[in-house]
Every structure is written in structure tokens, then in C-alpha cells.
NUPANU-216466 format. One record per residue (C-alpha): residue number from 1; y, z, x. Coordinates in steps of 0.1 Angstrom, whole numbers, padded with zeros to 4 digits. Layout:
! residues N
<r><num>NUM</num><v>Y</v><w>Z</w><u>X</u></r>
...
This chain:
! residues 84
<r><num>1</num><v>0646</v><w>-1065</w><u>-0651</u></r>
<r><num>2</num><v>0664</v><w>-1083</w><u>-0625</u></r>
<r><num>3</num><v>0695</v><w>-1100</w><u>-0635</u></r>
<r><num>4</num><v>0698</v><w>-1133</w><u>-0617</u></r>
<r><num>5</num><v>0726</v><w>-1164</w><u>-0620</u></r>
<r><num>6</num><v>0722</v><w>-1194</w><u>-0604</u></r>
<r><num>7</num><v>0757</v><w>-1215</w><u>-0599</u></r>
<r><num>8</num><v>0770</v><w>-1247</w><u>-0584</u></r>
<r><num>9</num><v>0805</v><w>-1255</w><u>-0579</u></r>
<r><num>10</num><v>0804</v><w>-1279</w><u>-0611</u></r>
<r><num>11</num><v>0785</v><w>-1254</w><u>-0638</u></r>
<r><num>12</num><v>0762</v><w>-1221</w><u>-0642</u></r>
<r><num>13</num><v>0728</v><w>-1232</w><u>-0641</u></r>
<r><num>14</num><v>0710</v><w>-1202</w><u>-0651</u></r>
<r><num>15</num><v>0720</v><w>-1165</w><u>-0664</u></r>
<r><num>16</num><v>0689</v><w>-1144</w><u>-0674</u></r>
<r><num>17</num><v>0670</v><w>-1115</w><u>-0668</u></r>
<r><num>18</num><v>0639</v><w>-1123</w><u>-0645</u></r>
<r><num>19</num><v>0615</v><w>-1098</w><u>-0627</u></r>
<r><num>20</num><v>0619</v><w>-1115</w><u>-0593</u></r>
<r><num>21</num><v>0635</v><w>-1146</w><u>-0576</u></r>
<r><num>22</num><v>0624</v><w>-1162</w><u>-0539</u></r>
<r><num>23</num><v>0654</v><w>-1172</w><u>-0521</u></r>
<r><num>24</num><v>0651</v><w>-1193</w><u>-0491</u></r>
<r><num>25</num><v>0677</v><w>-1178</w><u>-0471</u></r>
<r><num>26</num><v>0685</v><w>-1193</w><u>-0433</u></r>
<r><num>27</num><v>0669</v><w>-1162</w><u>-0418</u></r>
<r><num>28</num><v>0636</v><w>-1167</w><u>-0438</u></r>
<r><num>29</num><v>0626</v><w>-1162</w><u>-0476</u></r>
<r><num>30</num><v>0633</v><w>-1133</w><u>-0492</u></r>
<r><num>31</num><v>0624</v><w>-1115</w><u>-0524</u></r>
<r><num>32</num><v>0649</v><w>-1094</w><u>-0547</u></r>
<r><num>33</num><v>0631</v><w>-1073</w><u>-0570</u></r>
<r><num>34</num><v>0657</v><w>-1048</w><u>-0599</u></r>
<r><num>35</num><v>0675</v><w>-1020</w><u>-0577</u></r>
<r><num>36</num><v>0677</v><w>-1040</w><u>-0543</u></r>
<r><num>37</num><v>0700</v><w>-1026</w><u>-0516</u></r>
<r><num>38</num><v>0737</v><w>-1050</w><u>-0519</u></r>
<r><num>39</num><v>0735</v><w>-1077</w><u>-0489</u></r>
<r><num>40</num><v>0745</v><w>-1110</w><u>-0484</u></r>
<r><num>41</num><v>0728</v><w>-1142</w><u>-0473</u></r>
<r><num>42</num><v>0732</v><w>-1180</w><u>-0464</u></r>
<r><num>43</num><v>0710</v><w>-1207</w><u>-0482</u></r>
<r><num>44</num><v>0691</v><w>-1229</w><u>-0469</u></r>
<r><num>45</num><v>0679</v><w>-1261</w><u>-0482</u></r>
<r><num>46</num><v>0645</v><w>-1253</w><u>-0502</u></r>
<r><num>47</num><v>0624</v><w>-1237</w><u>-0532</u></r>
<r><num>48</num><v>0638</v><w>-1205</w><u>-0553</u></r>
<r><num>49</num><v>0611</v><w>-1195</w><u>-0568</u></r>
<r><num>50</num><v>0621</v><w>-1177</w><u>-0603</u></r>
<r><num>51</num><v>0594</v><w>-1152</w><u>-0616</u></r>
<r><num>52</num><v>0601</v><w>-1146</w><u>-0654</u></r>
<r><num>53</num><v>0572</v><w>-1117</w><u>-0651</u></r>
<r><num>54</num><v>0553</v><w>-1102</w><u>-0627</u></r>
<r><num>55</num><v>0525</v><w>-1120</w><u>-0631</u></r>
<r><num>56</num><v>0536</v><w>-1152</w><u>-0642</u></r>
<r><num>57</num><v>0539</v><w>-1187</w><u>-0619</u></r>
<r><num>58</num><v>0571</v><w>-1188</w><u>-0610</u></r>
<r><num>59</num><v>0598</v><w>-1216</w><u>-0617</u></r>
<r><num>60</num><v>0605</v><w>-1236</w><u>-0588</u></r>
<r><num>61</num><v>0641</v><w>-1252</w><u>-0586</u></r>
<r><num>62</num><v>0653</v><w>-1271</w><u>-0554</u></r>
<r><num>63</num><v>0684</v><w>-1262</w><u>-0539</u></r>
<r><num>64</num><v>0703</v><w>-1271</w><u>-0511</u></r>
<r><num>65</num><v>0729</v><w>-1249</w><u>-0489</u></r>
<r><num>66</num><v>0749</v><w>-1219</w><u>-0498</u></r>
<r><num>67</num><v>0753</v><w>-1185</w><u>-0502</u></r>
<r><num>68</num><v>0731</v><w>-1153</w><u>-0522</u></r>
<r><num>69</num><v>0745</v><w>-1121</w><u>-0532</u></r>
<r><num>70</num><v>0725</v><w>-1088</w><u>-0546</u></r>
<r><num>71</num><v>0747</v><w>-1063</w><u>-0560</u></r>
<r><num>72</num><v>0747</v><w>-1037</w><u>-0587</u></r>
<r><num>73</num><v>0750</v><w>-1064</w><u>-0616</u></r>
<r><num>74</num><v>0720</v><w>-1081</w><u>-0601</u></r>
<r><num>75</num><v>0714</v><w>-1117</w><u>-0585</u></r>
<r><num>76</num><v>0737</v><w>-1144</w><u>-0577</u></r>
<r><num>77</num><v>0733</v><w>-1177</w><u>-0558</u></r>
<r><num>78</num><v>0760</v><w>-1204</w><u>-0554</u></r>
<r><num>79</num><v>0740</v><w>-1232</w><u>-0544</u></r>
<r><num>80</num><v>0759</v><w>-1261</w><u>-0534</u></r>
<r><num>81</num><v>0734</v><w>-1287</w><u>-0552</u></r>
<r><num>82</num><v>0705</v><w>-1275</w><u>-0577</u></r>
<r><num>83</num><v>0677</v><w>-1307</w><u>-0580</u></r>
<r><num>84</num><v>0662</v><w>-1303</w><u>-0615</u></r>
């Protein structure tokens, strides 16, 4: 499992272990599945899409601007507004 944290300036969203999240990054959408090379990314404004298993519908939270990391502890993205 993937772990993935979601976080605004004012409060963690989300901390949980998820088989894949979407990211709409400003080069594009891109996946990040468990053992995902480290990189950085910009936000853009759009869907993350939050898969809970891998064949599941995924959860779809609007965010707007900021930045995704993938590391060895898994998944962050410090989202400078979450909508829902």
C-alpha cells in the first residue's frame, strides 16, 4: 500500500494507506503507485483522484495549486486549498 497525506497550510486533510492517487500535476496527470521512483511536482488546479483499492472508484477531491512529493515514506501533497 501506498501511503498518501494530503495537507493545506491550515490542517492535514488525509493520512492513510491507499493503492493509488491521481495527481494533476502542471505537466499533466500522474499516477503514484507503492515503490515509485522520489520526484517532485507542481499542482495544478483539478481532481486527485484517491483509489482506496485497485479496483475500486476512486475518491475525487478538488484541489487547487501546489506542490506533490513521492519519497520512501510514500505520498505527500500540500495543496494550497482542498474543496470538499
Amino acid at each position: 500500500m501506498l501511503h498518501f497525506e494530503l495537507v493545506t497550510p491550515a490542517r492535514l486533510v488525509r493520512s492513510e494507506d491507499v493503492y493509488m492517487v491521481v495527481v494533476p500535476g502542471s505537466e499533466g496527470e500522474f499516477g503514484v503507485l507503492e515503490g515509485h521512483a522520489p520526484f517532485m511536482s507542481t499542482v495544478k488546479d483539478g481532481v486527485l483522484k484517491v483509489y482506496r483499492t485497485e479496483s475500486g472508484a476512486p475518491d475525487e477531491i478538488m484541489v487547487q495549486g501546489g506542490f506533490a512529493e513521492v519519497s520512501a515514506a510514500g505520498l505527500t501533497v500540500l495543496a494550497e486549498r482542498v474543496e470538499g
